[in-house]
C-alpha positions in Angstrom: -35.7 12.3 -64.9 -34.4 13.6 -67.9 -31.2 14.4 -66.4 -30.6 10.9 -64.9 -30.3 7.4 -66.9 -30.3 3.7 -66.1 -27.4 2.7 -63.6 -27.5 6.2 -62.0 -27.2 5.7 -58.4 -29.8 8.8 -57.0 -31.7 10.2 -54.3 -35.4 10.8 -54.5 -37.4 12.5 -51.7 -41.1 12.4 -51.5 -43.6 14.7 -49.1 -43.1 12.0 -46.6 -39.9 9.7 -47.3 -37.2 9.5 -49.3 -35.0 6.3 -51.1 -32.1 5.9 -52.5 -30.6 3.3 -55.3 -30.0 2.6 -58.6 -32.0 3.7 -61.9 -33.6 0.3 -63.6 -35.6 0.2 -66.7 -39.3 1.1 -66.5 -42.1 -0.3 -68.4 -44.2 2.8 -67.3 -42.6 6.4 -67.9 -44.7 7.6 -65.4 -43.0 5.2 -62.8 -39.3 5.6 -61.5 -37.8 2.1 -60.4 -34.9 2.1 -58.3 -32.5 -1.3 -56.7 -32.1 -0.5 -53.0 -29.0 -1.2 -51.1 -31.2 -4.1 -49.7 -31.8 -5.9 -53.1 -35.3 -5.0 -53.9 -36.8 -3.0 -56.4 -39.4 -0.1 -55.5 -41.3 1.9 -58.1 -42.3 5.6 -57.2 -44.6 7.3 -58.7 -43.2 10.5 -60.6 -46.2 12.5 -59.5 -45.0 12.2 -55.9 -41.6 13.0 -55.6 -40.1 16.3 -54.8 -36.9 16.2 -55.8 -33.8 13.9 -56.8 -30.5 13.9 -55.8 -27.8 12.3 -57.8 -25.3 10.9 -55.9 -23.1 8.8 -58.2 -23.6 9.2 -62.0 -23.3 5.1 -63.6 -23.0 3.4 -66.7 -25.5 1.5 -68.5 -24.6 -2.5 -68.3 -22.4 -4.1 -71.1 -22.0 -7.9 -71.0 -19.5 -8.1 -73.2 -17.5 -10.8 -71.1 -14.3 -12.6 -72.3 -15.1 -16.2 -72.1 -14.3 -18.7 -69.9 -11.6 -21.3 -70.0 -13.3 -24.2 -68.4 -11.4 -27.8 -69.1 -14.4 -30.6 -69.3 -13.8 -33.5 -66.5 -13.5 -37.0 -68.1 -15.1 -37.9 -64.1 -18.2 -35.8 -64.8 -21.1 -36.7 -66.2 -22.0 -34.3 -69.3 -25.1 -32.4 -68.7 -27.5 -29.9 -70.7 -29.1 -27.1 -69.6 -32.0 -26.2 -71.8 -33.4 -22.7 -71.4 -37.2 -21.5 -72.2 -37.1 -18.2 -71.0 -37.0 -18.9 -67.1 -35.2 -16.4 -64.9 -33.9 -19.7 -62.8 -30.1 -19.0 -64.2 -30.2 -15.4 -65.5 -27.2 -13.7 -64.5 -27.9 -10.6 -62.8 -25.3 -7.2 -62.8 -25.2 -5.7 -58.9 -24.7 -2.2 -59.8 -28.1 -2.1 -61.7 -30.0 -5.2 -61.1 -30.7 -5.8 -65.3 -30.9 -8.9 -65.8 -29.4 -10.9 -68.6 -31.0 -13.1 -71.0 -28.3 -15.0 -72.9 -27.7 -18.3 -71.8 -24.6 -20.0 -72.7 -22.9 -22.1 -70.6 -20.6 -19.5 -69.4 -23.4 -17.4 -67.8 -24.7 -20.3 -66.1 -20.7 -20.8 -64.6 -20.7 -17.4 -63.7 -24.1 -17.1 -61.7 -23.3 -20.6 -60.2 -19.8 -21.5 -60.1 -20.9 -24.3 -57.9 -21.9 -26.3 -60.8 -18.2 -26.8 -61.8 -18.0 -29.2 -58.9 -21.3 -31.1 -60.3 -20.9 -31.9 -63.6 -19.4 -30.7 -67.0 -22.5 -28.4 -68.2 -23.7 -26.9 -71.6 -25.7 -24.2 -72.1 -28.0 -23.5 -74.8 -31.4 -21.3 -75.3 -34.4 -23.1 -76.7 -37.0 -20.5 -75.9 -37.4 -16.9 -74.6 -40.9 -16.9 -73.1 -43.0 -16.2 -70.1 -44.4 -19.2 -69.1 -48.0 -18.6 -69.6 -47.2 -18.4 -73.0 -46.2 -22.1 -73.1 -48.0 -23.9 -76.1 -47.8 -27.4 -77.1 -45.7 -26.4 -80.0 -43.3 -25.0 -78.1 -43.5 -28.9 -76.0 -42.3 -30.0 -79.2 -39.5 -27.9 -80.0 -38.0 -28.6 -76.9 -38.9 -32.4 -77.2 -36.5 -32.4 -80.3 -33.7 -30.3 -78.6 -33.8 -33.0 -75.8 -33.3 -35.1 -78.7 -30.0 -33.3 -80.2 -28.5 -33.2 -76.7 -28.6 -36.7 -75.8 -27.6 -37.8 -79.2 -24.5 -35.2 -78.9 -23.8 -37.4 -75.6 -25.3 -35.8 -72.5 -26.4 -37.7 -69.7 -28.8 -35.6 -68.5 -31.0 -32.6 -69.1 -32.5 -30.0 -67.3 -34.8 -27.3 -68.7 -34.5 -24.1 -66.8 -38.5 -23.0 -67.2 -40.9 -20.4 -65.9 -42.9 -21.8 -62.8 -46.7 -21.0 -64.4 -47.0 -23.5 -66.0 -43.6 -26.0 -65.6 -46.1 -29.0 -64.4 -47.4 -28.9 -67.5 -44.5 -29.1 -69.6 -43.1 -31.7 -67.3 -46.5 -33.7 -68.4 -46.3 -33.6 -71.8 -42.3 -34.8 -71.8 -43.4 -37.5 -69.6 -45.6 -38.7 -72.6 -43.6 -37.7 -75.4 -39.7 -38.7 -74.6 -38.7 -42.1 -73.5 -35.0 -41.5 -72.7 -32.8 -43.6 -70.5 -31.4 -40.2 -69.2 -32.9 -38.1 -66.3 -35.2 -35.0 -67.7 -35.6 -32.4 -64.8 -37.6 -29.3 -65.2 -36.4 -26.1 -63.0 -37.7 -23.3 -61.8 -37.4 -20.4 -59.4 -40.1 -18.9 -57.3 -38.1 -15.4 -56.7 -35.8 -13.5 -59.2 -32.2 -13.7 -59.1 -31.8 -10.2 -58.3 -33.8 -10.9 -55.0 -32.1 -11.7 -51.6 -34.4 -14.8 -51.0 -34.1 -16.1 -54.4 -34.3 -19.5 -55.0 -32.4 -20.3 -58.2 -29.0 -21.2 -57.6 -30.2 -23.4 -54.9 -32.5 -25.0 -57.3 -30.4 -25.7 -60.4 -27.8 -27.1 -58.1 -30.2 -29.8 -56.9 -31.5 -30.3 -60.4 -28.0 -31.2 -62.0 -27.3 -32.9 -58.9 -30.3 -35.0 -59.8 -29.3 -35.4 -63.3 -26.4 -37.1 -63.0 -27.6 -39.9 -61.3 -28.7 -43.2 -62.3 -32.3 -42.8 -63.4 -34.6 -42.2 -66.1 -38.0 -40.3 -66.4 -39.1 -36.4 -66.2 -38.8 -35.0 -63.0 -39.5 -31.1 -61.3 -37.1 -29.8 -58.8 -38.1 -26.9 -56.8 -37.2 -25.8 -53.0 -38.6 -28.3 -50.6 -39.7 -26.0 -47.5 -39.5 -22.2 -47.4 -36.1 -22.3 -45.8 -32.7 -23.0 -47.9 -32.0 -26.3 -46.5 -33.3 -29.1 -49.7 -35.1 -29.6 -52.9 -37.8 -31.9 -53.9 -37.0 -34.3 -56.6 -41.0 -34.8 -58.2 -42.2 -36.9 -60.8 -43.3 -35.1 -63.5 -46.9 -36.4 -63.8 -47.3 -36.3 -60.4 -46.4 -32.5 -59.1 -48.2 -29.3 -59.2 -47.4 -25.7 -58.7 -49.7 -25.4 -55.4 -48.7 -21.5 -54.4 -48.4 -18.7 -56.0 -45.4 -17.4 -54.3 -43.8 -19.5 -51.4 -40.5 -21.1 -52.5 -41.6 -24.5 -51.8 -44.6 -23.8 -54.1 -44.5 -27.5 -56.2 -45.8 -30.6 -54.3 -46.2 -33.7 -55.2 -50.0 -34.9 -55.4 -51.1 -38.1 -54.3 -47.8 -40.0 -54.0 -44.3 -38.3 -52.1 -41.6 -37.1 -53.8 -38.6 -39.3 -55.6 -36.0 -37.7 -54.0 -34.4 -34.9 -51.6 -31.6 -33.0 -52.4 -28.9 -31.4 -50.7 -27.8 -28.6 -52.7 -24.5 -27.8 -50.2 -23.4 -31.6 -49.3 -24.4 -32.7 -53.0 -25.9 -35.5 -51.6 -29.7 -37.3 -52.3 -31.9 -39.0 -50.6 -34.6 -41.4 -52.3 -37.8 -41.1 -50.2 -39.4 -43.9 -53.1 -38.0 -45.8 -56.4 -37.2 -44.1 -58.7 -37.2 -45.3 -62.8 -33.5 -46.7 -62.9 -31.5 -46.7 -66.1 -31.3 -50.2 -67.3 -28.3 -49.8 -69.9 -26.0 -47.3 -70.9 -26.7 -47.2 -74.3 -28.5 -43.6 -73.4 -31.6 -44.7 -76.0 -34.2 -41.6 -76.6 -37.2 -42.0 -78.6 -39.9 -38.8 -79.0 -43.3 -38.7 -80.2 -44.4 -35.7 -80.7 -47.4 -36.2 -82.1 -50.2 -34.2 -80.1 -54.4 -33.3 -80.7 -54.4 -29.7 -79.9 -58.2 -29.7 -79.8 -58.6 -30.3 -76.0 -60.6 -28.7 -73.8 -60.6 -28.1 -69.8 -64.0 -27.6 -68.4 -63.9 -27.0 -64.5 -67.5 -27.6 -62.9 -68.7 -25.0 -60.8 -72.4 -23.9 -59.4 -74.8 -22.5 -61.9 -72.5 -23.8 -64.9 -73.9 -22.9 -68.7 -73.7 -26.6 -70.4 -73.6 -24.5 -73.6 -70.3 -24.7 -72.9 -69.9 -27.7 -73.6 -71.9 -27.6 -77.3 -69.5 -24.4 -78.4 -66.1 -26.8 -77.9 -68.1 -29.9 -80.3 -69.5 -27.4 -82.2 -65.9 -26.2 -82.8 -64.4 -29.8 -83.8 -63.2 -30.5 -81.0 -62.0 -33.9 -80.0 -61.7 -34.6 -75.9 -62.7 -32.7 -72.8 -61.6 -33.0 -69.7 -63.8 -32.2 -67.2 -62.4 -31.1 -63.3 -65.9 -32.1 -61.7 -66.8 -31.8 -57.8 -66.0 -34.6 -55.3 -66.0 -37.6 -56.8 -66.1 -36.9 -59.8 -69.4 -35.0 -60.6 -71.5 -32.3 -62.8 -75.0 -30.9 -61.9 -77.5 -32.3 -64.1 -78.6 -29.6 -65.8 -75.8 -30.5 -68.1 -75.8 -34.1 -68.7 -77.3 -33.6 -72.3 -74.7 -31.5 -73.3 -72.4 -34.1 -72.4 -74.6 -36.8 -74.0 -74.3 -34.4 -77.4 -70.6 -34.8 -77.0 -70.0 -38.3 -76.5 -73.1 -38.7 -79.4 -70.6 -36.6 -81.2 -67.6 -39.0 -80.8 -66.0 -36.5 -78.4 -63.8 -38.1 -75.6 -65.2 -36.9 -72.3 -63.0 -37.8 -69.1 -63.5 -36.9 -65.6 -60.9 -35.6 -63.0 -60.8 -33.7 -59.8 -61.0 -30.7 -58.1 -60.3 -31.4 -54.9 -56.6 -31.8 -55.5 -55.8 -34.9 -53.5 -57.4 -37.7 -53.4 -59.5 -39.6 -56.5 -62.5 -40.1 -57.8 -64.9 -42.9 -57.5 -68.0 -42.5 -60.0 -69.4 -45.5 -58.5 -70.0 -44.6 -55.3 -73.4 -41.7 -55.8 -75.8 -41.9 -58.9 -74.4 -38.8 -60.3 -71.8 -40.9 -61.1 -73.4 -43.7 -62.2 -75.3 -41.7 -64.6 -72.7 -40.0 -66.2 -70.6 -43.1 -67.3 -73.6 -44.1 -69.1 -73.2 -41.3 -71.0 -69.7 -42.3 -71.6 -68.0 -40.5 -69.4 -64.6 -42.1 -68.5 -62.8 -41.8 -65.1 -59.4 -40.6 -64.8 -58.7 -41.9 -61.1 -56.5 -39.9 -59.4 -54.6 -37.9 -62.0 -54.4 -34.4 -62.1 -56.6 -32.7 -64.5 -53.4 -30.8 -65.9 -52.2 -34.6 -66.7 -55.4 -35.6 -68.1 -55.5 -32.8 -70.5 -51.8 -33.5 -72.3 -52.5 -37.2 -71.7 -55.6 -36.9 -73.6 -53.5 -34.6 -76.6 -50.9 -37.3 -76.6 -53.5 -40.2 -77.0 -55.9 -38.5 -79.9 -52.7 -37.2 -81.5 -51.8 -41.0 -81.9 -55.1 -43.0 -81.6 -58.4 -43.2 -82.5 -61.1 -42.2 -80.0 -61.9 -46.0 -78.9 -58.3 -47.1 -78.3 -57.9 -43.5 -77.1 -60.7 -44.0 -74.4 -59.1 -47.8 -73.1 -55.4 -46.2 -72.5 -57.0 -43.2 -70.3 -58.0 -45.9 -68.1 -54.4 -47.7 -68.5 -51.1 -46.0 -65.8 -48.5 -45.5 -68.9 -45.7 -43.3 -67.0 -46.9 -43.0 -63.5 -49.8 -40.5 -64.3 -52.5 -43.1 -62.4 -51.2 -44.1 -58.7 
């Protein structure tokens, strides 16, 4: 491989096959990764090819760019694009599938001219992470760049964000932002560089949905495996429910706001949605927030020990994901007596997915709220656990406890 570089366009032939496309970065130098004249990326192991073939020699990708002379539409509503490190917008060069980072408003024209037709759009980066590297400080930062671009005059905002953990996020805005702007979080289950990818499609519908006439934090994401609509879901009420299907985000326990047609432009309200009262455009943020919250799923043979290590540790709440109902073997009910003896918050949730939990109903229960255990109903335990941050971040533990109990944007059907 020494003789060939990044954007080459070569031939290799193993003992049984050979491939040809375009030289893309490696992580592995043991590891050649080509683009294929079909879009996809393969990655052949040095040790097993016998010889390659250049065909074309290529250039590595600039992106030096001229920019673009777009004229703002006093007829479109002004809307922000907020990127954490998503690959929902990235633009993507053809001739060697490397995939840009930047995002500026002009990339975002470029891999989806479409938008033009939408809305007047600006393009900023917040964050350059992989989702599972999402913290609550990083919830913050982009609470307060929500902030600036309202106050600048947007009407609405959508964060371009990895899918791992988007319902989170979309959670902890819920709590911390009351805007009288739409807030929609976007994501894309396959790269832009991949035939079937799911991005443009996606962003389309999600600055369709911000310029309408509503108010909360929402997730848009395909809504069937096909490229036909998107799902407008309320943020406290959606989940990423497969790993790698398009339409991997549901809604849990209630239906979706909204479907969107990303080619007629059009939407569809399946439910009412939060309308926008005034257009003053009004944004308050709280950002306030425990950290010290735990997320104890129950399982068979669980070590209540557990439970001990996170008081031991100061901390100040657990949500618990029990069975069924809402339940825990009791084998561990002292160690959650030693919490709430501890002033811990203890709340239960489910993991069943749908459905809620009733902790009157067995004497498992029954039991466990007497040792101050408090249900959630049917929120998700995702919800419970930034609710829960939110709360202690702004309340003591008793006031805390009554407002887990309380519906304060849409978390409890």
């Amino acid at each position: 491989m020494d003789d060939h570089n990044i954007g080459d366009l070569i031939n290799i032939k193993t003992e049984n096959t050979s491939y040809t496309g375009t030289i893309m970065p490696s992580l592995d130098e043991n590891i050649v990764v080509i683009k294929m004249k079909n879009g996809y990326n393969i990655g052949i192991s040095k040790d097993k090819i016998k010889s390659i073939e250049l065909i074309t020699k290529g250039e590595k990708p600039t992106y030096k760019l001229p920019p673009l002379e777009i004229e703002k539409k006093d007829d479109l509503k002004n809307i922000s694009i907020l990127s954490t490190g998503g690959t929902v917008a990235s633009r993507v060069d053809y001739n060697t599938g490397a995939v840009h980072p930047a995002f500026t408003a002009d990339d975002l024209i470029r891999a989806v001219p479409e938008l033009l037709d939408i809305a007047n759009i600006n393009g900023k980066a917040v964050l350059n992470i992989l989702s599972e590297n999402m913290t609550p400080t990083y919830w913050k930062m982009i609470a307060e760049e929500i902030k600036k671009e309202i106050e600048n005059g947007a009407d609405g905002i959508v964060i371009a964000h990895g899918t791992d953990t988007m319902h989170y996020t979309a959670s902890a805005l819920s709590f911390m932002i009351d805007a009288d702007v739409p807030i929609v979080l976007v994501g894309a289950q396959r790269s832009s560089d991949r035939p079937s990818s799911d991005a443009a499609l996606n962003l389309i519908s999600a600055v369709i949905a911000c310029t309408q006439p509503i108010k909360g934090v929402y997730v848009v994401m395909h809504g069937e495996s096909g490229d036909t609509f998107c799902y407008l879901h309320e943020g406290v009420k959606v989940r990423k429910s497969h790993s790698s299907r398009r339409d991997a985000f549901k809604s849990i326990n209630n239906i979706p706001v909204a479907k969107t047609n990303p080619f007629t432009k059009e939407i569809e309200y399946l439910r009412e949605p939060k309308k926008v009262n005034n257009n003053d455009k009004k944004i308050n943020i709280n950002t306030n927030l425990e950290e010290k919250i735990a997320l104890i799923k129950i399982y068979p043979g669980i070590d209540g020990n557990i439970i001990n290590y996170y008081v031991d540790k100061g901390y100040k709440g657990i949500v618990i994901e029990g069975t069924g109902l809402g339940h825990t073997p009791e084998t561990i009910f002292e160690n959650i007596k030693y919490a709430t003896d501890n002033g811990v918050l203890v709340v239960m949730t489910t993991q069943t997915i749908n459905g809620r939990i009733n902790m009157n109903v067995y004497s498992n229960g029954r039991e466990l709220q007497k040792l101050g255990v408090i249900g959630c109903e049917d929120m998700l335990p995702e919800v419970a656990l930034v609710k829960m941050m939110y709360l202690l971040g702004n309340y003591d533990t008793e006031k805390a406890k009554k407002l887990m109990k309380e519906n304060l944007v849409g978390e409890i059907t």
